[in-house]
Structure formats: C-alpha cells, structure tokens
C-alpha positions as CSV (number, residue, x, y, z in Angstrom):
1,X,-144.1,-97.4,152.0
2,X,-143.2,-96.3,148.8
3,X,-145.7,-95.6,146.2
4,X,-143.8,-97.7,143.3
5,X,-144.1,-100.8,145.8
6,X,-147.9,-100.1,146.6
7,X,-148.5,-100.4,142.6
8,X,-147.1,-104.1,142.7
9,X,-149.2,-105.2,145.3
10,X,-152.5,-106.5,144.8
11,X,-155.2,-104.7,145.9
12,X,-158.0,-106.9,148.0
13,X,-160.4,-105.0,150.0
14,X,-162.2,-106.9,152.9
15,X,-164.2,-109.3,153.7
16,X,-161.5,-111.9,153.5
17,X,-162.2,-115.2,153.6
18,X,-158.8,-117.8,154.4
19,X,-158.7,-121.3,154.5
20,X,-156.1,-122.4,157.0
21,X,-153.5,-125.5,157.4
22,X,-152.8,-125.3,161.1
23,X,-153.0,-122.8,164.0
24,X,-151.7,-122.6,167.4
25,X,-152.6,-120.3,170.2
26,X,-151.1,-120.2,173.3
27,X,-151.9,-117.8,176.8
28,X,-149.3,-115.2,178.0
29,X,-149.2,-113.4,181.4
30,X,-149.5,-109.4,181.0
31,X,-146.8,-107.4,181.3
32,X,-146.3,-103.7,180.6
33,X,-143.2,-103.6,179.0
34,X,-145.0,-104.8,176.0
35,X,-145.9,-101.6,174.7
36,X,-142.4,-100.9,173.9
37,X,-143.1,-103.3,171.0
38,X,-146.5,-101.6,170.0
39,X,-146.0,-99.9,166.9
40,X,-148.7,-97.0,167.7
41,X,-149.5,-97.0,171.4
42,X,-152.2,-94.5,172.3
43,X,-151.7,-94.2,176.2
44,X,-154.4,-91.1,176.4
45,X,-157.3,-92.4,174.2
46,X,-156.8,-96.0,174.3
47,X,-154.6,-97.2,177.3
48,X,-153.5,-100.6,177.8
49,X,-155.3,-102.3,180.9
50,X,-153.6,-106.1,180.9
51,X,-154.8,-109.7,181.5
52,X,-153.6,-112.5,179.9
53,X,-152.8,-111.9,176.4
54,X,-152.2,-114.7,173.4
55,X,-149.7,-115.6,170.7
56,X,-150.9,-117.1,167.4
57,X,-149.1,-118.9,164.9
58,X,-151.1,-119.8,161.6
59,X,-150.5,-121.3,157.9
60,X,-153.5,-120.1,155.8
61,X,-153.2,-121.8,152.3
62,X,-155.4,-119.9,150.6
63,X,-156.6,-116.3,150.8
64,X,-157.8,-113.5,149.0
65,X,-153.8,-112.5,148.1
66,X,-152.6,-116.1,148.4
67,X,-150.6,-118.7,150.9
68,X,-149.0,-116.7,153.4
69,X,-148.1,-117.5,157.5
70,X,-148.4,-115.4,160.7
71,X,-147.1,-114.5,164.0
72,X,-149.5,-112.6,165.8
73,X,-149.2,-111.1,169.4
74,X,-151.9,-109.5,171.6
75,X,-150.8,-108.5,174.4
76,X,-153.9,-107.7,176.4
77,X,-156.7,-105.7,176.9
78,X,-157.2,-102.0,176.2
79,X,-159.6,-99.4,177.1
80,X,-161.6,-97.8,174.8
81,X,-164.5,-95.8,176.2
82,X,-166.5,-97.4,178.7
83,X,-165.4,-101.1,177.6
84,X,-162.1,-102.9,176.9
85,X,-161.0,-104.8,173.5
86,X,-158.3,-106.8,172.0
87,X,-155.6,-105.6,170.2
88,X,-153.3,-107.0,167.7
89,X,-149.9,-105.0,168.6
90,X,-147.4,-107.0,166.4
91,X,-147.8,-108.9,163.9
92,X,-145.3,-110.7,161.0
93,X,-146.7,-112.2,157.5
94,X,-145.0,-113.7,154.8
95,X,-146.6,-112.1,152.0
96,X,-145.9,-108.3,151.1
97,X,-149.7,-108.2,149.6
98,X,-150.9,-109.3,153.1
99,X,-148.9,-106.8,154.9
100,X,-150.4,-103.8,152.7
101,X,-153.6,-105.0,152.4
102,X,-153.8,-106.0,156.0
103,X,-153.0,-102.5,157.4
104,X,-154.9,-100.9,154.8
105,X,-158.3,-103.4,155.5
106,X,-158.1,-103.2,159.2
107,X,-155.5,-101.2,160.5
108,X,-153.2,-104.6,161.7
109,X,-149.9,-103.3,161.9
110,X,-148.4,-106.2,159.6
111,X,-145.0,-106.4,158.8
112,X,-143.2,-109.0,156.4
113,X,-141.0,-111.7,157.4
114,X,-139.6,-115.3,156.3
115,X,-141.2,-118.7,157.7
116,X,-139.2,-122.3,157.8
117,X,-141.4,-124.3,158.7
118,X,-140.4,-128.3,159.5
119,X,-141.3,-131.4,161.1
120,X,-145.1,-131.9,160.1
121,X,-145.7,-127.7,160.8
122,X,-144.7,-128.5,164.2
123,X,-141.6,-126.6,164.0
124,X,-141.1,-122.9,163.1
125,X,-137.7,-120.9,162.4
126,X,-139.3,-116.9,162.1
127,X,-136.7,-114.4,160.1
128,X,-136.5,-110.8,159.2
129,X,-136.5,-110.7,155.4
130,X,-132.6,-110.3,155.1
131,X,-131.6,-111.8,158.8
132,X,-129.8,-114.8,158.7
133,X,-131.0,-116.0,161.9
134,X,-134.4,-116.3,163.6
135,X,-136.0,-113.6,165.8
136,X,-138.3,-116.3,166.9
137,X,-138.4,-120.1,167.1
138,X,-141.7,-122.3,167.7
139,X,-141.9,-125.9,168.6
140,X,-145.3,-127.3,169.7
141,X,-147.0,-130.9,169.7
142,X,-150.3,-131.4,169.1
143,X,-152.3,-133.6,172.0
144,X,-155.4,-135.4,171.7
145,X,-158.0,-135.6,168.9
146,X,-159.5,-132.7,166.9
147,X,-163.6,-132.0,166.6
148,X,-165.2,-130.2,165.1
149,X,-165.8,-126.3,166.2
150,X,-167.7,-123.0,165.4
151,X,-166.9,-119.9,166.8
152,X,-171.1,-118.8,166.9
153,X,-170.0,-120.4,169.9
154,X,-167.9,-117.7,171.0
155,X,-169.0,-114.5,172.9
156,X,-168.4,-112.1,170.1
157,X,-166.5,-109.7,172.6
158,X,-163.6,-112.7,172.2
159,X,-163.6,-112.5,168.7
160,X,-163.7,-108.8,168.2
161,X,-160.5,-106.6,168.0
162,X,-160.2,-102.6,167.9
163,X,-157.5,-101.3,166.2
164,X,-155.9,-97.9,166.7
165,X,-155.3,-95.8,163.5
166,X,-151.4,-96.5,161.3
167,X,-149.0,-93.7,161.5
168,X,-150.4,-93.7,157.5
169,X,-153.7,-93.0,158.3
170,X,-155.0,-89.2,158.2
171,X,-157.8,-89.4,160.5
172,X,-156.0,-90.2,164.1
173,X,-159.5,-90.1,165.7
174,X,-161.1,-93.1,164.0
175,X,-160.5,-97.0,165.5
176,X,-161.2,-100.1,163.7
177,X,-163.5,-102.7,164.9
178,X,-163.3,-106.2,163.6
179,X,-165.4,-109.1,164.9
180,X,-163.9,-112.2,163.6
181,X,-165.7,-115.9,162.6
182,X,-164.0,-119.3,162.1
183,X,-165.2,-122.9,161.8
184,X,-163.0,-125.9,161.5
185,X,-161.1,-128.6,163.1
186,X,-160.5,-127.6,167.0
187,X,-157.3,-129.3,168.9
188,X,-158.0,-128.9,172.6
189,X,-154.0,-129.4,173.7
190,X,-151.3,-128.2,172.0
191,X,-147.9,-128.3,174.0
192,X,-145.9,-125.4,173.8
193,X,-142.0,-127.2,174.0
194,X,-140.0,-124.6,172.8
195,X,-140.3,-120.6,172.6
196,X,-137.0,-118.6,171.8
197,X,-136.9,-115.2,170.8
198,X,-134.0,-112.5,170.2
199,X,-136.1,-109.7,172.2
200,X,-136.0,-107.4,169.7
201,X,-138.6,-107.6,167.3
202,X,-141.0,-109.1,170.0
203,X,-140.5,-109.6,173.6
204,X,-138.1,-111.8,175.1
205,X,-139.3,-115.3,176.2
206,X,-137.9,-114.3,179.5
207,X,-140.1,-111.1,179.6
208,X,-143.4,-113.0,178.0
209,X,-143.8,-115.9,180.6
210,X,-146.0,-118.4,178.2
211,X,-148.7,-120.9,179.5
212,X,-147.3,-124.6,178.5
213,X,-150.8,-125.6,176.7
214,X,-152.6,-123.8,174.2
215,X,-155.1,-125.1,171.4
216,X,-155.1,-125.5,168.0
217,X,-157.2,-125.2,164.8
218,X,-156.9,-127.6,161.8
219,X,-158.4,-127.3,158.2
220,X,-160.1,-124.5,159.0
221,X,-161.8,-121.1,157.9
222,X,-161.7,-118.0,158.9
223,X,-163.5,-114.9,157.9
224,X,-162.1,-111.1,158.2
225,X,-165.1,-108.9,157.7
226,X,-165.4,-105.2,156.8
227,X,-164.1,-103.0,159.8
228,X,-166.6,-101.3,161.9
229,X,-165.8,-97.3,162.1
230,X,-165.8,-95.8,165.8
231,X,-164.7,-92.5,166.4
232,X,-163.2,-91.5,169.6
C-alpha cells in the first residue's frame, strides 16, 4: 500500500482490546480448493491439513481504531512443525485503520470492504468498496437464551492462530502466533438461513458446504494480544 495512505491511518500497535455488538460463527466442511483464496499459501513450510473450518461474522463497536465489522474465514488446520494451528486465510473489515493495523499487528491478511447490515443485525449485505452488488450475503436467527461465557474455558490451542508472514513483510521465515481471549454473552444456536456468495472473493456457497447451526456472542469482549514470534 502506498506510503501517502499509510500516513492517514492511525497507528495502534497490539494488545487490542474490542467490545463487540454481535457475533456469529458457524462450522464448514474442509475442502482444498480453498487455498485458491489464501492470500499467501506456504505449501512447503506450512501446508494445509483440513478439518472442519469456521466463518465469523462480528460488529465490534469499539476498538482501539474505532467501530468496524468483519468477515473472517478459516479454513482449517495447518501444519506447522510437529503440531497444527488455525489460520485466518481471508478476511474483510470495514475500516481502512483496521486493515493496516491488522496486517501490521498480526499478520491477518485484512482487506476493506462495505457492511449493510439490517433487520436487528440479523441480516448482512458484504460489498467490495466500489461494487454495487454483494460478494456475500448473511442471514441468521438467533435461538435460545444467552449466558454468560469465558473463554479460560477454552483449551488455548482453539483460541490460538499462526499466521504466515504478508507479502510486505521482509523476514519470510518468521510466523505469528496469537492466542486469543473473550468473555461475554454466549448464544448456543444460531441458525444459519441464508449464505450467498459470488465465488470470487471467497468460496462459493456451493464449494463451502456450511453446518446449519452455529453460535453466537453478544455484548462481549475480546482481547488481541501481542503476537508471539516463531521462526521456522
């Protein structure tokens, strides 16, 4: 990115600490064709070994560079060394700052796009900045009660993500680690009733077969800590 555009973003180094409005999470099947979507794929040090991988969909309204809302997709495991991690491989904001920041803090591969959101933030129309029509389109309605949840909870190896290193980064050797934290308002069913997108910017809903029910998270915080440096 330009350097005249990186002097009008604000600079906010990790931690980060976001309060949230609403997320969902849903389960996909694995498939391989997914990598075609991964912006750096690293087949020799870090391969991609499958499983079932997630989609997120959050509104954070407050952060360290503002509002903003995100579609995330992992699409699985990789290997890395003797273990496996999670991987962010795409990822859309709606904040410029969040995008910079994000693949400066933690090597996320971010890129910007527009939200409509409708219907209580239980509808979601996803845009390229100058599209005119969606590459993605969300409905989901929330089932059940929320209680109360803390991901200490959580094993940390399903909160921790390894990133490879940005095409901008000079050392092509060094990963970042990232063991996440949250604590809020946990919805146990969330139906999934519609999932559309234009297969070009993420996978096709034909190719990324999605579980019906996922989960939710409401008034809730999440915490983005310093990465963890690990050398191949």
């Amino acid at each position: 990115m330009a350097d005249n555009t990186d002097d009008k973003v604000k600079d906010a180094p990790a931690p980060w600490t976001l309060k949230g409005e609403v997320a969902y999470g849903f389960m996909h099947g694995s498939r391989p064709a997914q990598e075609l979507f991964n912006e750096n794929p690293d087949p020799i040090q870090s391969p991609f070994r499958g499983g079932m991988g997630g989609l997120l969909l959050i509104r954070y309204t407050d952060s360290p560079v503002g509002p903003y809302d995100e579609l995330i997709l992992m699409p699985g495991s990789y290997q890395f060394h003797d273990s496996t991690y999670y991987r962010i491989s795409q990822i859309y904001v709606s904040s410029l700052d969040s995008v910079i920041n994000g693949r400066r803090n933690w090597g996320i591969p971010k890129k910007l796009a527009r939200f409509s959101w409708k219907d209580n933030n239980t509808y979601v129309e996803i845009f390229l900045p100058d599209a005119n029509e969606p590459f993605c389109t969300i409905r989901v309605q929330p089932r059940l009660y929320c209680l109360p949840a803390n991901s200490a909870l959580i094993p940390s190896s399903f909160r921790t993500i390894l990133q490879p290193p940005l095409e901008e980064n000079d050392n092509k050797n060094t990963y970042l680690k990232t063991i996440l934290s949250s604590n809020g308002w946990f919805r146990p069913v969330v139906q999934l009733t519609e999932f559309r997108t234009d297969g070009k910017e993420i996978p096709s809903h034909e190719s990324l077969p999605m579980y019906t029910y996922g989960v939710g998270y409401e008034a809730f915080t999440l915490i983005f800590p310093k990465v963890e440096e690990v050398v191949y």
